[in-house]
C-alpha positions in Angstrom: 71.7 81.8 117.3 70.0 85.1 118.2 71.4 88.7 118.5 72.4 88.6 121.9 74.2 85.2 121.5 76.1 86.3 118.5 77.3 89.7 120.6 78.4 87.8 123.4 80.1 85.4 121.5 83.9 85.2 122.6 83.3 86.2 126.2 83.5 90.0 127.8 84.3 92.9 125.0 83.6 96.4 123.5 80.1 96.3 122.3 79.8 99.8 122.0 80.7 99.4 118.4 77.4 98.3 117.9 75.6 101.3 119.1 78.3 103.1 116.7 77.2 101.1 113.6 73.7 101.7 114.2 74.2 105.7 113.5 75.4 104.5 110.2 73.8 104.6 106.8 73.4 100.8 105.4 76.8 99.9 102.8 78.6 102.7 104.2 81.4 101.0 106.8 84.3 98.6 106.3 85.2 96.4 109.1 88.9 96.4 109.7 90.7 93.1 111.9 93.5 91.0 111.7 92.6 88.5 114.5 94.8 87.8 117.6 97.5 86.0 116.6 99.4 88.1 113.9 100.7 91.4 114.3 101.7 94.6 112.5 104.7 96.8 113.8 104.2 100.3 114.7 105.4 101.3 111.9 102.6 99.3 109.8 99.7 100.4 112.2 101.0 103.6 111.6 100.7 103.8 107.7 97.4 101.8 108.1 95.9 104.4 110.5 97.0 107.6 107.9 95.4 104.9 104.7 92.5 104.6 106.5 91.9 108.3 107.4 93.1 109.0 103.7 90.5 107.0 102.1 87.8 109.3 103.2 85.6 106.0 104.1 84.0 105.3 107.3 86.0 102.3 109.0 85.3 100.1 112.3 89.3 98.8 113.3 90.1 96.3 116.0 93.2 96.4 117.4 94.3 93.8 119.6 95.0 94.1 123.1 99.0 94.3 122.1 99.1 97.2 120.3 96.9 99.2 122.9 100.2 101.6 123.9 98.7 103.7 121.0 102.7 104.6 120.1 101.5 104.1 116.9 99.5 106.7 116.3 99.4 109.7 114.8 99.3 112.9 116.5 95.7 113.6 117.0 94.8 111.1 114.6 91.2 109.7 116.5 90.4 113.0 116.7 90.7 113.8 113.0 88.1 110.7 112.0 86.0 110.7 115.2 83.1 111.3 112.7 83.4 108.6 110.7 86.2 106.0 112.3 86.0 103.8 115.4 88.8 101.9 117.0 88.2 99.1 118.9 90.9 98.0 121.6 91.0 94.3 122.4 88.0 91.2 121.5 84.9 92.4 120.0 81.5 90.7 118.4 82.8 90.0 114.8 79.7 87.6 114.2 77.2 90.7 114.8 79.8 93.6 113.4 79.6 91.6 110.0 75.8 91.0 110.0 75.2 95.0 110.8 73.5 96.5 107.6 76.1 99.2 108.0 79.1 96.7 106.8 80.0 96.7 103.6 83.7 95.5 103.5 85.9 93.0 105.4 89.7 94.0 105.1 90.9 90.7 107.0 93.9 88.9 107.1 92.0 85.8 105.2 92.1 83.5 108.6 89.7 80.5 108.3 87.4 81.7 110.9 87.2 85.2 109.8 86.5 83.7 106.5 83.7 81.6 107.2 82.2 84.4 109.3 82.9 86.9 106.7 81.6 84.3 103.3 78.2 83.3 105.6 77.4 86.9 106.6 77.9 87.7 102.5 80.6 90.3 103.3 83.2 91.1 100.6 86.5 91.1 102.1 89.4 93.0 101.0 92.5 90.5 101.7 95.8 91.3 104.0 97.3 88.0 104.6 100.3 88.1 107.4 101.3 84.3 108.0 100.6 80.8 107.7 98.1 79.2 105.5 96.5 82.5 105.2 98.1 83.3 101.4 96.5 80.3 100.2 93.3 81.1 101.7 93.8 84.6 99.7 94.2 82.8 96.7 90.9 80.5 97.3 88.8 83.8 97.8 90.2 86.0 95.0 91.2 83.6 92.2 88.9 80.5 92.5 85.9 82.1 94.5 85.8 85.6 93.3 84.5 87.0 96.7 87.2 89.0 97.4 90.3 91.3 96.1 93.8 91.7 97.3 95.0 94.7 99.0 98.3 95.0 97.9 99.4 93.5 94.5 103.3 94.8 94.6 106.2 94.6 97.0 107.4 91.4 98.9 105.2 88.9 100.5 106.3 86.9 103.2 105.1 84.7 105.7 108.0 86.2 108.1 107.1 89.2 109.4 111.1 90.8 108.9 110.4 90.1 105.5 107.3 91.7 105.0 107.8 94.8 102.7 105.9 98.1 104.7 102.4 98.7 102.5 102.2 102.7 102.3 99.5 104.9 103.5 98.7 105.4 99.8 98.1 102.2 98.4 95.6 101.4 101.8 93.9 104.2 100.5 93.6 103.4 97.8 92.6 100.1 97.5 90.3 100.9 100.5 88.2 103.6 98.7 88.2 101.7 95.5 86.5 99.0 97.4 83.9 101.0 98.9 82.7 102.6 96.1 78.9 101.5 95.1 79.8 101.1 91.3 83.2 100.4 90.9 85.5 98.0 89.4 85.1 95.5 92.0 80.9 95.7 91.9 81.3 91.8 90.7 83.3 90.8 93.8 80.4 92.2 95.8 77.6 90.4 94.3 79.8 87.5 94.4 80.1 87.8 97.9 76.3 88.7 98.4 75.1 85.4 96.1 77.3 83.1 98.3 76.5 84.3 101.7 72.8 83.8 100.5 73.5 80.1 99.3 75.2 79.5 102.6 72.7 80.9 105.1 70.0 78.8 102.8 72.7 75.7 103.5 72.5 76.5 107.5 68.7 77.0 108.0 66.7 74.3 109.0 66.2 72.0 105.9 68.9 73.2 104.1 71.6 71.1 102.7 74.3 71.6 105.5 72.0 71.0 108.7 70.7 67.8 106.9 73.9 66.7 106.2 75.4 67.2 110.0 72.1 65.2 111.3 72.8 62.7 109.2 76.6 62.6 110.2 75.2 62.6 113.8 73.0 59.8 113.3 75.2 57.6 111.5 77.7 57.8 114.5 74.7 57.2 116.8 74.0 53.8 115.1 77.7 53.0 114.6 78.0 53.0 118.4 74.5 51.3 119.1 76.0 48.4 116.6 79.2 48.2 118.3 77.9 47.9 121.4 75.4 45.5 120.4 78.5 43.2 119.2 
């Protein structure tokens, strides 16, 4: 798949972000989505936009379509981190955003696709889970894998979203900062990340253990029709 295929993957969107990552030093941006189906209230957006400015990191943030009424926001907030903070409204090209030399991070809410994308690209993410099968797919990556670290270790987790507990401006900052930094406590979780997205782009390539294995599938079904027929 080449560079422009990965961009355009997912039809028509802001690609602009690219151009914005580009004027970035390498390791010095995390990549903040939640993907399209799950939701924060205003409220949450709100304490996530003040976490994010309050970590003092740069941050790329995709907010879906939804939430584009900007209510909430704080006052003259995009303004504030217009040097070092880009919001995204609506789809944009996740593939290439996490293969940019500028990303560092990946503060996802641990869907499978963002995971795959996030794991092959070598990507530590920084888990948010909101729903589903999403808390076991947090437990996969931090607790078995190693590849990743939870956001938020107190307060109630839910799958509903009424239920959800409100994680404060401080403890995104927090956790977001510790994250980023180059030689922190969480330097393993990065070279984790790093060793496994290496092993799985070596899987993908031609040769490697994962193509082989799909061309084999491919062919087996091949002669599994041939032989029915033939009968």
């Amino acid at each position: 798949m080449n560079q422009h295929d990965v961009v355009e993957r997912g039809g028509e969107g802001e690609t602009n972000c690219m151009r914005w990552l580009d004027s970035k030093e390498e390791q010095s941006v995390i990549f903040v989505s939640f993907g399209s189906q799950c939701y924060f209230k205003s409220a949450q957006l709100h304490e996530l936009a003040m976490g994010l400015e309050e970590s003092g990191q740069n941050f790329l943030w995709v907010v879906r379509c939804v939430d584009q009424s900007d209510e909430w926001m704080p006052e003259g907030w995009e303004e504030r981190v217009a040097d070092r903070g880009l919001v995204v409204r609506g789809w944009a090209p996740q593939l290439a955003i996490l293969a940019h030399a500028a990303i560092r991070a990946f503060l996802t809410h641990c869907g499978w696709n963002s995971i795959l994308e996030g794991t092959a690209a070598g990507v530590p993410m920084l888990t948010w889970p909101l729903a589903f099968e999403q808390f076991i797919n947090e437990k996969l990556l931090v607790d078995v894998v190693g590849c990743a670290t939870r956001l938020w270790e107190g307060g109630k987790r839910s799958t509903r979203e009424t239920e959800c507990e409100l994680v404060p401006r401080t403890v995104i900052a927090h956790a977001v900062s510790q994250f980023m930094e180059p030689e922190g406590e969480n330097s393993s979780v990065h070279c984790k990340a790093r060793e496994l997205g290496a092993v799985i782009r070596s899987a993908m390539a031609e040769g490697g253990s994962s193509t082989s294995d799909l061309s084999r599938l491919i062919s087996d079904l091949i002669n599994a029709m041939q032989s029915k027929t033939c009968q």
